[in-house]
N, C-alpha and C positions, 0 to 999 in steps of 0.2 A: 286979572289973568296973571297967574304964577309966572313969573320968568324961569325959562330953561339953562342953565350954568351951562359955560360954552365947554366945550372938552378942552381939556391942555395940555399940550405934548409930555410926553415922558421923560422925566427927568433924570438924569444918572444917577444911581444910589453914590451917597459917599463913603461905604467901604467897599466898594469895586477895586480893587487891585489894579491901579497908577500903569502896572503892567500889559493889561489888556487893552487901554486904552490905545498906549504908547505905540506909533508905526499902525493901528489899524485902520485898513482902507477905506473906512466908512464910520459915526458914530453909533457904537453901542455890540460894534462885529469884535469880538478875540482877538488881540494878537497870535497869530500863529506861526509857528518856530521858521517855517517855511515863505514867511512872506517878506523874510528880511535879506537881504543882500549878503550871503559871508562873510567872511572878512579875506577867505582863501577861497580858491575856485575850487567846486568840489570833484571830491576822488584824489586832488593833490596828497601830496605822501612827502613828506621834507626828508630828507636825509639825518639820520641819529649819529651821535656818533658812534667811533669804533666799539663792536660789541656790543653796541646795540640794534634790536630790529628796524629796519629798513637800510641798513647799509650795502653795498654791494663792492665786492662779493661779501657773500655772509661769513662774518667771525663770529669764532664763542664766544660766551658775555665774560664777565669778569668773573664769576663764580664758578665756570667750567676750566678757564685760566689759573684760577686761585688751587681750584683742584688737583690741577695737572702738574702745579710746582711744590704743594703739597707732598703727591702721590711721589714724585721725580726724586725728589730729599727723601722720603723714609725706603724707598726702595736703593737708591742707593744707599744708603747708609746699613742698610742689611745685607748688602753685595759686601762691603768692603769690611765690617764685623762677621760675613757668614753666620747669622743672627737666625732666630727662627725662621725668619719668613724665608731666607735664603735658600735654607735647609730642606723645608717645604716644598718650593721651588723645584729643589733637585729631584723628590722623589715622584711630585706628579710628573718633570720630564720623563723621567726613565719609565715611568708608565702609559706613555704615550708614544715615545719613537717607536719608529716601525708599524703603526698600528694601522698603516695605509701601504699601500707597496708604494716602494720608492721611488720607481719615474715619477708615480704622480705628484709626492709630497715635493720631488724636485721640482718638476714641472710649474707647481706652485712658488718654489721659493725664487723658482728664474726671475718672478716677474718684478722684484725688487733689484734687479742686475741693472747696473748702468747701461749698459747696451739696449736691454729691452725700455726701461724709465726715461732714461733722456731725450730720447725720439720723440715720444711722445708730447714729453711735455714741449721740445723743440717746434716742434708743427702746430701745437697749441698759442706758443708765442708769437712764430711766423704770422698766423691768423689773424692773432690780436693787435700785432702791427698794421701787417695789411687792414685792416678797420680802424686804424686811427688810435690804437690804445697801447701804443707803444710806452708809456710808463707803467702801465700793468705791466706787460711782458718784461718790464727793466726786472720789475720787483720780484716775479716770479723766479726769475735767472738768479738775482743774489738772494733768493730765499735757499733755491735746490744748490747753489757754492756754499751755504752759511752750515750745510750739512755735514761734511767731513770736517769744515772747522771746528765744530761745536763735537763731533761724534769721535771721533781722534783722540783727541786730548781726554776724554772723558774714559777711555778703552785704555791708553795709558795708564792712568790715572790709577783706574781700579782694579786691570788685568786677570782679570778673570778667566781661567779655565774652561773648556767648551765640557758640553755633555760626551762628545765622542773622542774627541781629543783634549786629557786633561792635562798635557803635558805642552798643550800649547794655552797661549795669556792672550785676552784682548778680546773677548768677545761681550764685554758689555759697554754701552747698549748696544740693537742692532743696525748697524749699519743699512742695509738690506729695509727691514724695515720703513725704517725714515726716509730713505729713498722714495718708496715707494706712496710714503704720504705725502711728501712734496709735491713729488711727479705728479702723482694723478690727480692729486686733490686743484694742483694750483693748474693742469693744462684745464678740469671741470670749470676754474674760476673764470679763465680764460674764456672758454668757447659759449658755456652755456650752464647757468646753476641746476637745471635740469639733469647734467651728467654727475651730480656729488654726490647719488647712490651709486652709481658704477664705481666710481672714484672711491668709495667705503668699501665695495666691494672686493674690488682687487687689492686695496691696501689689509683687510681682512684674511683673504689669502694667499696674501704675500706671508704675514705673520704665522698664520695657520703652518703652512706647509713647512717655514722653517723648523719651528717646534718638532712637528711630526717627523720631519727629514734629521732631528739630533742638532742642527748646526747651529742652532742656538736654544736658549734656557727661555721660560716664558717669560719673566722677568728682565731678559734683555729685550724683548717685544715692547712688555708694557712702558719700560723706561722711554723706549723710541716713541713710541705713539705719546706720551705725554712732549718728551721733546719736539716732535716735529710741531705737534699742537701749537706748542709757542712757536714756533719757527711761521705758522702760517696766518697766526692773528698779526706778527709783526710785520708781515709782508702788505698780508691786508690793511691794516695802518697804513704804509705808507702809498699804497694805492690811494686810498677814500683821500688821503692828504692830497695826494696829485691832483684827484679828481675837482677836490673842491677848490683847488687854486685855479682854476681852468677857466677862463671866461668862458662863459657861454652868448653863445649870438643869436 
């Protein structure tokens, strides 16, 4: 009588991939990307640094920074030569003042006035105290002081003639402006990143309505908005700085 060869278990191939075996809860089952412990709890988000994504509040990277001080140097330097661009400059103003009635363009330019700006960002910082984030609000404060330091000396400097008044010097960059990219942007950083379209908004119309109102050239807009630019990545620095020196409990 033939004997019957007994069955015998199956044995692993030996080009099987060291990898499937490796962590799997059973022989001969997948490793699966899921059945491994992370190394970080998931959804965790680390902190980048300045200028990079996940920071809080959010600054431009270094390429939108690079651009802005780029942008800052050739337009000054065409204010202070009256260089093409400059020249340009003057003739789209004069093509655009008045082209709105003037309460309104006023109305818009108010909203870069220290009176209507400071409040704002003031209650923003109140807030952010009251919650525990009074180094934010430190930085927010000497970011909107670092404004007339920085905007002063540079109106000096290059004393520029208004569109409406050329008999008068000192209107680049704007003032007004910049103001108004501190203020709103840094009380947004403040209360909730949710408000820095509002906060674009109104620093948008702040800028707009100067132009259209004559009391400044577009070029001392675009000067300001690159200035304050930096003014708000360096405040943000030394937030993310504070923050991350912070124990946490």
């Amino acid at each position: 009588m033939r004997e019957t060869p007994r069955a015998e278990p199956p044995q692993p191939r030996p080009h099987r991939a060291s990898a499937h075996a490796a962590g799997a809860s059973c022989p001969g089952t997948p490793h699966r990307s899921d059945g491994r412990t992370p190394h970080t709890p998931r959804g965790a988000r680390r902190t980048g640094p300045p200028g990079r994504p996940g920071t809080t509040p959010p600054v431009p990277g270094r390429p939108a920074l690079l651009s802005a001080l780029v942008a800052l140097a050739v337009v000054t330097w065409q204010v202070l030569v009256h260089g093409p661009l400059a020249r340009l400059d003057e003739r789209v103003s004069r093509a655009l003042v008045d082209t709105v009635p003037r309460p309104l363009s006023e109305l818009a330019s108010d909203l870069g006035n220290l009176p209507v700006a400071l409040p704002v960002l003031g209650c923003a910082m109140a807030y952010a105290v009251w919650r525990g984030r009074w180094r934010a609000a430190l930085c927010a404060g000497l970011a909107m002081a670092a404004v007339p330091l920085l905007v002063v000396p540079m109106k000096l400097w290059t004393a520029r003639p208004g569109p409406l008044e050329p008999w008068a010097h000192g209107y680049y960059p704007s003032g007004h402006t910049a103001t108004a990219l501190v203020a709103y942007f840094g009380a947004a950083f403040l209360v909730s990143n949710r408000l820095v379209p509002v906060a674009a908004v109104l620093t948008a119309v702040t800028g707009t309505g100067l132009v259209l109102r004559g009391y400044h050239w577009p070029l001392d807009v675009v000067a300001s908005l690159c200035l304050g630019l930096w003014i708000l990545a360096v405040s943000s620095s030394c937030t993310n700085r504070s923050s991350s020196r912070t124990p946490t409990g």
